[in-house]
C-alpha positions, -999 to 999 in steps of 0.1 A, spaced: 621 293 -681 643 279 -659 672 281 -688 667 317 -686 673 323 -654 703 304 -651 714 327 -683 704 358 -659 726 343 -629 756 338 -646 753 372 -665 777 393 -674 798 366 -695 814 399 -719 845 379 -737 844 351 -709 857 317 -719 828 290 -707 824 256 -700 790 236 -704 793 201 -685 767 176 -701 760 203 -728 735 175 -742 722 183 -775 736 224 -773 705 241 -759 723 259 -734 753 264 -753 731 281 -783 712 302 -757 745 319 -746 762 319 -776 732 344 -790 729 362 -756 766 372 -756 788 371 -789 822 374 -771 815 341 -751 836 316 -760 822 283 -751 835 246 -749 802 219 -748 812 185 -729 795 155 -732 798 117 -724 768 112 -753 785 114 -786 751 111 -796 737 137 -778 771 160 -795 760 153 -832 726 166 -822 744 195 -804 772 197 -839 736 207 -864 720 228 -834 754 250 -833 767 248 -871 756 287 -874 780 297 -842 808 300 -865 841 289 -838 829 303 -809 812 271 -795 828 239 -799 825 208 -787 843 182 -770 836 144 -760 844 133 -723 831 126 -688 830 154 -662 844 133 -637 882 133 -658 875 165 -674 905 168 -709 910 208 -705 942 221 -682 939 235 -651 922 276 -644 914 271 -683 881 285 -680 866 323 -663 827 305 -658 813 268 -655 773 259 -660 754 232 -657 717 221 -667 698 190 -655 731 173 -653 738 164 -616 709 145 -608 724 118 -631 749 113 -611 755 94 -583 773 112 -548 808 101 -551 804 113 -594 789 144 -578 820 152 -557 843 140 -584 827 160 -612 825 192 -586 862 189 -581 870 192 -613 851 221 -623 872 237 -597 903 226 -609 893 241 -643 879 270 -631 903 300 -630 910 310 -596 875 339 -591 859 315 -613 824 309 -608 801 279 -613 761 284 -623 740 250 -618 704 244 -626 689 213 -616 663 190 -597 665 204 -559 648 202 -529 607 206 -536 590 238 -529 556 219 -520 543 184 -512 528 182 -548 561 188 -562 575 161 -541 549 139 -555 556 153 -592 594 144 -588 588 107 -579 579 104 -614 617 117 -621 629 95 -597 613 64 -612 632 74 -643 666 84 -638 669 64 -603 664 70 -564 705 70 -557 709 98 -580 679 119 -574 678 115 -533 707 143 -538 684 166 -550 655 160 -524 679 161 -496 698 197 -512 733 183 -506 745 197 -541 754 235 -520 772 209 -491 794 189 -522 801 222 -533 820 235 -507 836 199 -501 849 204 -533 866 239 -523 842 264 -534 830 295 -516 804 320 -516 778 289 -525 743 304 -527 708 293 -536 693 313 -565 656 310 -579 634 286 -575 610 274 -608 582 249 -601 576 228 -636 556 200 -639 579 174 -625 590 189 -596 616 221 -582 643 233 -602 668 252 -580 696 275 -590 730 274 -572 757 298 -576 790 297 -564 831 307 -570 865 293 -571 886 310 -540 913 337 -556 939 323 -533 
């Protein structure tokens, strides 16, 4: 659901070249690549595993998705390369200096009216999904995920340079709050 919705936020994407940081295994990537057939998208990863799973999901996409292996944080891609950035369940891996780093590369690669679409773990809607996200926590580590419960992602964000940084939907799941977070590279 949430995958969706980030889909809907960063929509219209008509001949747009895109970037998905921590593509994963290519969910993401796949979802746009059939929602809009002019996309053309570059998936990066640090998990070369993760990329062979991604390499099978994506085999039918012909060359408008490819792949590419590398950390966010020293992204391989020239600068204003690409029109929109997204991101899915990736921040909350990181740690708050990775966060900034990461963020500041985007916007180096973003074009100048670029914009950047992030779903991810956020700030809880409810005291039971506070409770559901310590389970999350427990997993993937209290330094990384404090980020999330304390919504600083929009405040790295604009450290990093961007503008117009907005909250978008809001989708309770079992583990916790998903939040949406929009935002744009200035033109200059």
């Amino acid at each position: 659901r949430f995958k969706r919705a980030l889909l809907d936020q960063a929509s219209p994407l008509v001949g747009q070249h895109l970037l998905d940081i921590g593509c994963g295994t290519g969910t993401l990537a796949r979802m746009l690549a059939e929602r809009e057939e002019s996309l053309q998208i570059i998936g990066l990863d640090a998990d070369q595993g993760a990329l062979e799973q991604a390499k099978i999901k994506l085999a039918m996409m012909d060359k408008r998705v490819s792949l590419q292996h590398g950390f966010a944080q020293d992204m391989p891609f020239e600068t204003a390369n690409f029109d929109v950035a997204v991101s899915s369940l990736f921040f909350h891996h990181l740690n708050r200096r990775q966060k900034l780093d990461t963020l500041s590369e985007i916007h180096r690669v973003l074009k100048p009216g670029g914009r950047l679409h992030i779903a991810d773990w956020g700030k809880p809607a409810s005291l039971v999904q506070r409770g559901l996200f310590l389970l999350v926590q427990c997993l993937d580590g209290f330094e990384s995920t404090r980020d999330c419960v304390e919504d600083v992602l929009p405040i790295l964000l604009e450290e990093a340079g961007f503008i117009d940084v907005a909250r978008g939907a809001c989708v309770p799941t079992i583990l916790g709050t998903i939040r949406l977070i929009q935002s744009t590279v200035g033109k200059n």
